[in-house]
C-alpha positions as CSV (number, residue, x, y, z in Angstrom):
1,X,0.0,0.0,0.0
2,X,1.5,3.3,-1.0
3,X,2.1,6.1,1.0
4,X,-0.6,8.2,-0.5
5,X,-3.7,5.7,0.3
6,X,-2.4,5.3,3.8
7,X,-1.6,9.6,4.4
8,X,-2.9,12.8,3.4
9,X,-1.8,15.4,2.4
10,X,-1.8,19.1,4.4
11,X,-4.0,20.3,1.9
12,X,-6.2,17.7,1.8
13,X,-6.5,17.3,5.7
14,X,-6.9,20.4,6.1
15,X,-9.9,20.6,3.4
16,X,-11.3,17.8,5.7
17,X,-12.2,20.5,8.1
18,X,-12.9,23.6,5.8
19,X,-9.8,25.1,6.9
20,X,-6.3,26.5,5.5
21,X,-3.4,24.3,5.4
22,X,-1.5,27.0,7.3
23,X,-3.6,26.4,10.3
24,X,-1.6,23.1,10.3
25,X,1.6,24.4,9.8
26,X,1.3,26.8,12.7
27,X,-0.2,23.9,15.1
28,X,3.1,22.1,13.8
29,X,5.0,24.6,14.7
30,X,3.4,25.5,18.2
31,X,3.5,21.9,18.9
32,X,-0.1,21.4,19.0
33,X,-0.8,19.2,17.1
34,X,2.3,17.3,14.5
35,X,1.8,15.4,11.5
36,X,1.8,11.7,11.5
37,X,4.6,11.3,9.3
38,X,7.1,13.5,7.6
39,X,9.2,12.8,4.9
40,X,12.8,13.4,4.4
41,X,12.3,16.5,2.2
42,X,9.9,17.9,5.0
43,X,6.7,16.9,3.5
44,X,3.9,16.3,6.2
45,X,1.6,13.9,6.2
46,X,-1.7,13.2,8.0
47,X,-3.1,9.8,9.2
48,X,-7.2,9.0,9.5
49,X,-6.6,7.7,12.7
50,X,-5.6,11.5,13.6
51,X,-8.7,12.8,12.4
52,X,-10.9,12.5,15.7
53,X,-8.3,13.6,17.8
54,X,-7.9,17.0,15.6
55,X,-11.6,17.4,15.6
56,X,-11.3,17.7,19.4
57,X,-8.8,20.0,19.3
58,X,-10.5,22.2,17.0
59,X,-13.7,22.3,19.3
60,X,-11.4,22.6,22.2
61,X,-9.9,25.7,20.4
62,X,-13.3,27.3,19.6
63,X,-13.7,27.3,23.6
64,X,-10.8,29.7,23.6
65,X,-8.9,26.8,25.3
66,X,-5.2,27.5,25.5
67,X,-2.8,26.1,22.9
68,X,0.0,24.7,25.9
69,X,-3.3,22.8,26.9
70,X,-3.9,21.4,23.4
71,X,-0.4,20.3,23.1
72,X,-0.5,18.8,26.6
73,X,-3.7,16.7,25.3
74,X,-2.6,15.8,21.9
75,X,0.4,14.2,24.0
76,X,-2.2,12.0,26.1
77,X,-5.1,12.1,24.8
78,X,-8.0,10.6,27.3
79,X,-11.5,11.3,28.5
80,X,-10.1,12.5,31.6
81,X,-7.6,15.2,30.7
82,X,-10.5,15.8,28.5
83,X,-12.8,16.6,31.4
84,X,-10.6,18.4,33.9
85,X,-9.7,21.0,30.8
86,X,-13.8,21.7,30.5
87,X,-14.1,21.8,33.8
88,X,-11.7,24.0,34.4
89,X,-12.9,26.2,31.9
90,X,-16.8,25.9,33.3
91,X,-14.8,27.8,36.4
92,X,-12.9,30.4,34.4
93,X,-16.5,31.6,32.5
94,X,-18.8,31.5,35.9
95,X,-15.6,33.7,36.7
96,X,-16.3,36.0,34.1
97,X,-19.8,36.0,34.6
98,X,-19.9,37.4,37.8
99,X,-16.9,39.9,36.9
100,X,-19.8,40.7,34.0
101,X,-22.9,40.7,36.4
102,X,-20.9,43.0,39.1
103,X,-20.2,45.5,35.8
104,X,-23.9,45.3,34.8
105,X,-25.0,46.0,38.4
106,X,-22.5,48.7,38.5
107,X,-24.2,49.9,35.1
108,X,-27.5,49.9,36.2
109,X,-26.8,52.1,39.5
110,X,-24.8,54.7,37.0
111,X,-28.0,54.8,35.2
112,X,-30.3,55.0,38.1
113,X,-27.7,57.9,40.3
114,X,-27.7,60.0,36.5
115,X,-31.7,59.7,37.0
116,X,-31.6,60.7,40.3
117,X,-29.3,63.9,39.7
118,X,-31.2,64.8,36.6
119,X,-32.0,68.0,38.9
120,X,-28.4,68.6,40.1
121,X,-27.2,72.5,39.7
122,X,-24.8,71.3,37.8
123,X,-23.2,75.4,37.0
124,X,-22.5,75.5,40.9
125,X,-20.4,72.6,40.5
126,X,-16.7,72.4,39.1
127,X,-13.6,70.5,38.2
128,X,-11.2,72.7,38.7
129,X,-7.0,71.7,37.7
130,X,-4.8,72.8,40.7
131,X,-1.2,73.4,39.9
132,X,1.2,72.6,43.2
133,X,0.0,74.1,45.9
134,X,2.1,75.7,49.0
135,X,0.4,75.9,52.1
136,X,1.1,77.3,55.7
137,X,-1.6,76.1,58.0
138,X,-2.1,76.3,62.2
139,X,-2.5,73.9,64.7
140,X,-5.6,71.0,64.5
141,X,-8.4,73.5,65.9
142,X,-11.5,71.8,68.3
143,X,-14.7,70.9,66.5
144,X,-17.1,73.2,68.7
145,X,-14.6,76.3,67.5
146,X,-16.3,79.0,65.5
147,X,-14.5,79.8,62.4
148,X,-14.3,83.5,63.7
149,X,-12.6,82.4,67.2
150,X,-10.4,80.0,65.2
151,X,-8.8,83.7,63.2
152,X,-9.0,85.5,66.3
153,X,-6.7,83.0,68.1
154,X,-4.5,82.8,64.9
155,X,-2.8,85.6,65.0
156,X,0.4,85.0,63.2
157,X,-1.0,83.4,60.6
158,X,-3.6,86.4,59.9
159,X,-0.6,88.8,59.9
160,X,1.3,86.7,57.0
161,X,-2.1,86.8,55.1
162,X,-2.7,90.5,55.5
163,X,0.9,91.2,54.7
164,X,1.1,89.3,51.6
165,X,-2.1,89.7,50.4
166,X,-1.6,92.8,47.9
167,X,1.4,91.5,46.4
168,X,0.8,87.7,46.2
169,X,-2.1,85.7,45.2
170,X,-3.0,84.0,48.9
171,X,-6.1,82.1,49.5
172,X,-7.4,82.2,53.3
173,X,-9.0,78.8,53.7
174,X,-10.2,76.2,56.4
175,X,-8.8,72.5,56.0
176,X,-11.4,69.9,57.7
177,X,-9.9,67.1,59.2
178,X,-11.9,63.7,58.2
179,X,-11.4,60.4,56.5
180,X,-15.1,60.4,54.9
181,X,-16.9,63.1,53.2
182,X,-19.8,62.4,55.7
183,X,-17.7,63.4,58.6
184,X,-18.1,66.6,57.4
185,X,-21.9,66.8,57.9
186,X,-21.2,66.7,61.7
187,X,-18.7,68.8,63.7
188,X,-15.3,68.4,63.0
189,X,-11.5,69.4,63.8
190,X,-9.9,71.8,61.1
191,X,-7.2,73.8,60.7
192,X,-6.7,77.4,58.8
193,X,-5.0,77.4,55.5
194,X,-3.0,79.6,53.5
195,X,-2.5,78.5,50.2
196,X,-0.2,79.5,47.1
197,X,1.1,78.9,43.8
198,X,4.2,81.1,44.6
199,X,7.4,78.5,45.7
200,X,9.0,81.0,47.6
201,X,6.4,82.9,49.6
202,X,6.6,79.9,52.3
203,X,9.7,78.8,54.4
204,X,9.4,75.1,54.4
205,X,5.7,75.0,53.3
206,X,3.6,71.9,53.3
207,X,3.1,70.9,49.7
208,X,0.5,69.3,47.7
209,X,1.3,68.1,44.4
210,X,-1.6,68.8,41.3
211,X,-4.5,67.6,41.1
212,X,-8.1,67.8,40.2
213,X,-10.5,69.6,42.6
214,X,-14.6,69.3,42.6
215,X,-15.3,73.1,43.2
216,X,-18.6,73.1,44.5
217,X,-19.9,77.5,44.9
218,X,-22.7,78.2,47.5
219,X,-24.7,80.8,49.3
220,X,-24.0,80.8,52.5
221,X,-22.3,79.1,55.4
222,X,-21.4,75.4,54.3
223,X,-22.0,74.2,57.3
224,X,-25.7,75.9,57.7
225,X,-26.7,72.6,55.4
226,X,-23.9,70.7,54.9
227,X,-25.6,67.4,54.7
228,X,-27.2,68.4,51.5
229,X,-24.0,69.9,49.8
230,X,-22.4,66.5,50.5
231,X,-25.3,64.6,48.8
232,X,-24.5,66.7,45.7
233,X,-20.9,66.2,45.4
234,X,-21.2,63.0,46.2
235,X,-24.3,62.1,43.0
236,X,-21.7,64.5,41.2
237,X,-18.9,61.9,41.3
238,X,-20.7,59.0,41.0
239,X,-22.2,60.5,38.2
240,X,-19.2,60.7,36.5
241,X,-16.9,58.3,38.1
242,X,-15.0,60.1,40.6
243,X,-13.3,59.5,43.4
244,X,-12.2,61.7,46.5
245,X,-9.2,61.9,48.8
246,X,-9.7,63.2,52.1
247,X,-8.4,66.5,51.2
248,X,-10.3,69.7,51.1
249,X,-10.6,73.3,51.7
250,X,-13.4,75.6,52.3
251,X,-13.4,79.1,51.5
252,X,-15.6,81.8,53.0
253,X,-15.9,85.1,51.4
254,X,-18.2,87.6,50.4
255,X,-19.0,89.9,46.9
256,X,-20.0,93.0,47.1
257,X,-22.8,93.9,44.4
258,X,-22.4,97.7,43.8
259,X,-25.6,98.4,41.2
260,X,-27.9,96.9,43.9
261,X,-25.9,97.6,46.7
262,X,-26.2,94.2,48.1
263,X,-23.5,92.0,49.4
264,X,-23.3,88.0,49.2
265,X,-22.3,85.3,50.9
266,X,-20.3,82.9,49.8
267,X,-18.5,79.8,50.2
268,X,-16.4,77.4,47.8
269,X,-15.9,73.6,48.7
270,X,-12.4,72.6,46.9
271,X,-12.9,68.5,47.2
272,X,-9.5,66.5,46.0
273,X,-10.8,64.2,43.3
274,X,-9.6,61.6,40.8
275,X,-11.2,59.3,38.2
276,X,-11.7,55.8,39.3
């Protein structure tokens, strides 16, 4: 019996399975799956009894199985290492099925928080691109302490601001001291803030690199309703997919309306943020 009624050919095994003969070359090469028989001129050749194992192989591949785990099997083929490869990859899709149900639950609540803040002033809020900031700031200051006794009782501090304040942009704030932007809605320790862009307005300041800051503008103390203001930054970010640091500044000050001779309140929330 000659070699071509006992063999086939690359092309013609691979036409066996409607695919290209290179698919065979490359499982050669990969050591996937290897011809039957090769000649000495490096001709390959296919045996029938080969053709139920490749079959495998090929719906093995169209599992996304991996190619080291072909080649382990076409080594030792049997209906065991057959079913520990499925079954391991039964584990790796309920895997990816709950990595894919989390992602649609985490769909879902976007869609529902975007509903929910469909009524969110969105022009009072801001994100805002700090470049490094220099800061001088006083001592941790008790919860219970008004923000007026806190400046009173800060004397040095003031005098650097009032100083410096006509020739260098200064910002006069109050740091709150918390780990979670609900601490905020109850009384908490802060400290008074001076910050700048300047490097060398500060000996030794304390320094905080850039970074991107919700700016949230309100009438008013922050604290007269700050329960509510934090329920609006916090829709805000999940809105969009931020997260915060526990880092921020508030920043009393007043504007002065001279047409209607009416002066205004206000406050700006600087919240550290970041995209998730």
């Amino acid at each position: 019996m000659g070699i071509r009624e006992q063999y086939y050919t690359p092309v013609e095994f691979a036409k066996l399975f409607n695919i290209d003969k290179q698919t065979l070359i490359y499982y050669d090469n990969q050591g996937i799956f290897t011809p039957a028989f090769k000649k000495e001129n490096g001709y390959r050749y296919y045996s029938a009894e080969q053709i139920v194992l490749f079959s495998i192989l090929l719906s093995l591949r169209k599992l996304n199985i991996q190619g080291h785990l072909l080649a382990e099997y076409n080594k030792n083929p049997s209906n065991d290492k057959l079913t520990e490869m499925l079954k391991d990859k039964i584990f790796e899709y309920n895997e990816t099925v709950e990595s894919l149900s989390h992602k649609i639950e985490c769909l879902h609540a976007k869609i529902s928080s975007i509903q929910k803040s469909n009524n969110l002033p969105i022009n009072n809020i801001m994100l805002i691109p700090h470049h490094q900031i220099y800061c001088q700031r006083s001592a941790v200051i008790h919860e219970n302490t008004s923000y007026k006794d806190a400046l009173l009782a800060s004397t040095p501090l003031i005098s650097s601001f009032a100083t410096n304040l006509l020739t260098h942009q200064l910002q006069l704030s109050f740091m709150p001291v918390f780990k979670n932007l609900s601490d905020l809605s109850e009384p908490h320790q802060y400290r008074i803030v001076l910050l700048t862009n300047e490097t060398k307005l500060f000996t030794n300041p304390l320094e905080y690199p850039p970074a991107l800051y919700l700016t949230l503008i309100i009438e008013g103390a922050f604290r007269q309703n700050a329960l509510r203001y934090i329920t609006l930054m916090e829709e805000f970010m999940d809105k969009i997919g931020l997260t915060y640091k526990p880092l921020a500044f508030i920043t009393p000050w007043q504007t002065f309306n001279c047409f209607e001779n009416e002066k205004r309140k206000l406050t700006k929330i600087e919240l550290n943020v970041s995209y998730e």
